[in-house]
C-alpha positions in Angstrom: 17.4 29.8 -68.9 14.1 29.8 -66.9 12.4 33.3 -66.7 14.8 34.8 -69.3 11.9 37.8 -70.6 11.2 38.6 -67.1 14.6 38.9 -65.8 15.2 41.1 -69.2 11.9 43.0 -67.9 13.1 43.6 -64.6 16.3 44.8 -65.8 14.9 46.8 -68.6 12.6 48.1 -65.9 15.2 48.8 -63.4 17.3 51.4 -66.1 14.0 52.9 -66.7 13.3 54.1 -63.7 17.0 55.2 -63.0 16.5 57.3 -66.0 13.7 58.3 -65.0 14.2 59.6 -61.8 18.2 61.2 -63.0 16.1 62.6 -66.0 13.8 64.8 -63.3 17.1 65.6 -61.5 18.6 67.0 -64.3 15.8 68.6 -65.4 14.9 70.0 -62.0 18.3 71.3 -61.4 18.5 72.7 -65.1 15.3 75.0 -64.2 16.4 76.2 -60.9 19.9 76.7 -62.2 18.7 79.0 -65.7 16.1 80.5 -63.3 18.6 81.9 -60.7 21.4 82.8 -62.9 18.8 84.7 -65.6 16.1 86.1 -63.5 17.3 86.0 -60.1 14.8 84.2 -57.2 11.8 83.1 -58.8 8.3 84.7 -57.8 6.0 82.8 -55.6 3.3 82.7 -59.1 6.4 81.0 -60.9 6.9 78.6 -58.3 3.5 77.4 -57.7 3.0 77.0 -61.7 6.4 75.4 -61.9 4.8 73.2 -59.0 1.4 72.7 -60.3 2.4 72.2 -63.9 5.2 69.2 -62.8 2.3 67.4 -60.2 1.1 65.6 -63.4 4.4 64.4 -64.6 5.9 63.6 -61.3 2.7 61.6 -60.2 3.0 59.3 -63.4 6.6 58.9 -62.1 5.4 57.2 -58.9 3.4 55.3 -60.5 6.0 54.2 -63.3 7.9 53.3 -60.2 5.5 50.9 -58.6 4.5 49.5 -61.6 8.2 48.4 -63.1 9.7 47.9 -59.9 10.3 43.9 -60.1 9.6 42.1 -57.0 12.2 39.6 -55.2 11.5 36.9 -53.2 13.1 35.8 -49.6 15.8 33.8 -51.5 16.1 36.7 -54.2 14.5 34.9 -57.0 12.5 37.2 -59.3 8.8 36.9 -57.9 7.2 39.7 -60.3 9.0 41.3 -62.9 6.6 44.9 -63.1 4.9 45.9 -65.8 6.9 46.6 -68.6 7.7 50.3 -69.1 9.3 50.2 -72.5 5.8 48.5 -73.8 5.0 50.1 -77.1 1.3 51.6 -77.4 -1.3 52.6 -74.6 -1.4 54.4 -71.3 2.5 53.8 -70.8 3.7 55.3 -73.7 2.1 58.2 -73.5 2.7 58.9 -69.7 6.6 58.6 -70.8 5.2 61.5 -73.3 3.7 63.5 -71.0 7.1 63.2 -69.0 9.2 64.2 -71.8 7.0 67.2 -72.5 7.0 68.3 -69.1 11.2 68.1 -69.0 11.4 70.0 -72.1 8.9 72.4 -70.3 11.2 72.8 -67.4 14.3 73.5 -69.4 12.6 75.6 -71.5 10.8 78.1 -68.8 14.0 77.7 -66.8 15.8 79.6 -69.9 13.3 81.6 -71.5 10.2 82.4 -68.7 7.2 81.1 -67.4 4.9 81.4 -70.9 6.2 78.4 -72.6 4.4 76.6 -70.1 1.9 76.8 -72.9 4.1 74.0 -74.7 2.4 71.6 -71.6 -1.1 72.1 -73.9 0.3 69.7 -76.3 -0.5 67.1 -73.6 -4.2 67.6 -73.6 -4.7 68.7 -77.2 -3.3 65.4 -78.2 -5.6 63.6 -76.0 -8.4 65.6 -76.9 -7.4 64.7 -80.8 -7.1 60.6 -79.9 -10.6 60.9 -78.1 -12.0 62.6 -80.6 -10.5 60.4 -83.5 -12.0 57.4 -81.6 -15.4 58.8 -80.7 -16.3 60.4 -84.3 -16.7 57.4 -86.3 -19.5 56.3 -84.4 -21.2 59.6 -86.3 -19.9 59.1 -89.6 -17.3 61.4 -89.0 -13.4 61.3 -89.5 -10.7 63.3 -88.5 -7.8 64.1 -90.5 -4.9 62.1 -89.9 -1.4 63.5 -88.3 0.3 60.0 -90.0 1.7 60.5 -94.2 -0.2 57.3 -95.1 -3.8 59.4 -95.2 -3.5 59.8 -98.8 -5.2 56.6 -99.5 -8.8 56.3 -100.2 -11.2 56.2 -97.5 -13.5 54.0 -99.1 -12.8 50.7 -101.9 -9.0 49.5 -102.4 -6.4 52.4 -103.6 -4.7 52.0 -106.9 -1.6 49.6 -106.3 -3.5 47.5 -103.8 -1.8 44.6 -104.7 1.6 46.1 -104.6 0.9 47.0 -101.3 0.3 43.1 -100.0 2.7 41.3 -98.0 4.5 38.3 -99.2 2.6 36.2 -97.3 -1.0 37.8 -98.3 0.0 37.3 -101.6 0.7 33.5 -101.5 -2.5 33.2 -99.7 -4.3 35.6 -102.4 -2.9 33.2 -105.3 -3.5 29.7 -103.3 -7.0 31.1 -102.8 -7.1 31.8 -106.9 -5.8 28.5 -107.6 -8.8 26.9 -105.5 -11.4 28.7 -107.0 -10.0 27.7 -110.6 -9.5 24.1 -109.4 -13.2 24.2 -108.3 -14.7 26.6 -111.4 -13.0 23.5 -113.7 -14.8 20.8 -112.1 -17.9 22.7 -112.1 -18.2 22.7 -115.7 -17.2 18.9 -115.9 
């Protein structure tokens, strides 16, 4: 089948941008809904925060839209299939973060009031923490790390090192030994 991982991206990117935009409905509606049943109409200042702090998420969901939308040409064959928005790692990843955390935000300040827009700091505080994890090094510096595999050494190869080797860096380890033997024996001939 001709084009058979961009038809899957196209489709792939299709449901993610359904999800996408029914995930903002919901959201949306959830907010409005806690926020007129709880505390009556909301104030203008809760509005225009409400606004102001869902600009960022909703932009990054026009752009998710232009980027995954697959292109068709006249006859309906798949032109472009988008970028693809499920892409592990980089920039798209973390905008589908940043939209997460600003749903959970809504639903959250829909229920319980406007201060857990404070959760939205995660956003920057993360980015702040990758920049700086990225930019220290170049100083000598390190950050600690939010992963469980920092407790191995910084510096030389950690106890166990060779249980830690892949199947495949171990064959290569032991063809490598068996050449240097091969050549230390006819060295000495």
């Amino acid at each position: 089948m001709a084009n058979a991982s961009a038809k899957r991206v196209a489709s792939s990117n299709a449901a993610s941008i359904r999800v996408l935009r029914l995930g903002f409905a919901i959201a949306l509606f959830l907010h409005l809904s806690f926020r007129l049943l709880l505390s009556g109409y909301p104030s203008t200042r809760s509005a225009l925060l409400t606004g102001g702090l869902t600009a960022p998420a909703a932009w990054i969901a026009v752009l998710f839209g232009r980027w995954g939308t697959p292109k068709y040409g006249a006859r309906g064959e798949l032109v472009n299939e988008g970028e693809d928005l499920g892409r592990e790692g980089g920039l798209i990843e973390w905008g589908w973060d940043v939209v997460y955390v600003s749903w959970g935000c809504l639903v959250l300040t829909g229920l319980f009031g406007d201060k857990l827009w404070y959760l939205y700091l995660v956003v920057p505080l993360f980015a702040l923490y990758k920049l700086l994890s990225i930019a220290l090094p170049f100083f000598g510096l390190r950050l600690p790390s939010l992963s469980s595999s920092a407790s191995a050494a910084p510096s030389g190869t950690p106890a166990g090192a060779d249980d830690a080797l892949s199947k495949r860096q171990a064959k290569l380890k032991k063809r490598n030994e068996k050449i240097e033997a091969a050549a230390r024996g006819r060295r000495r001939r």
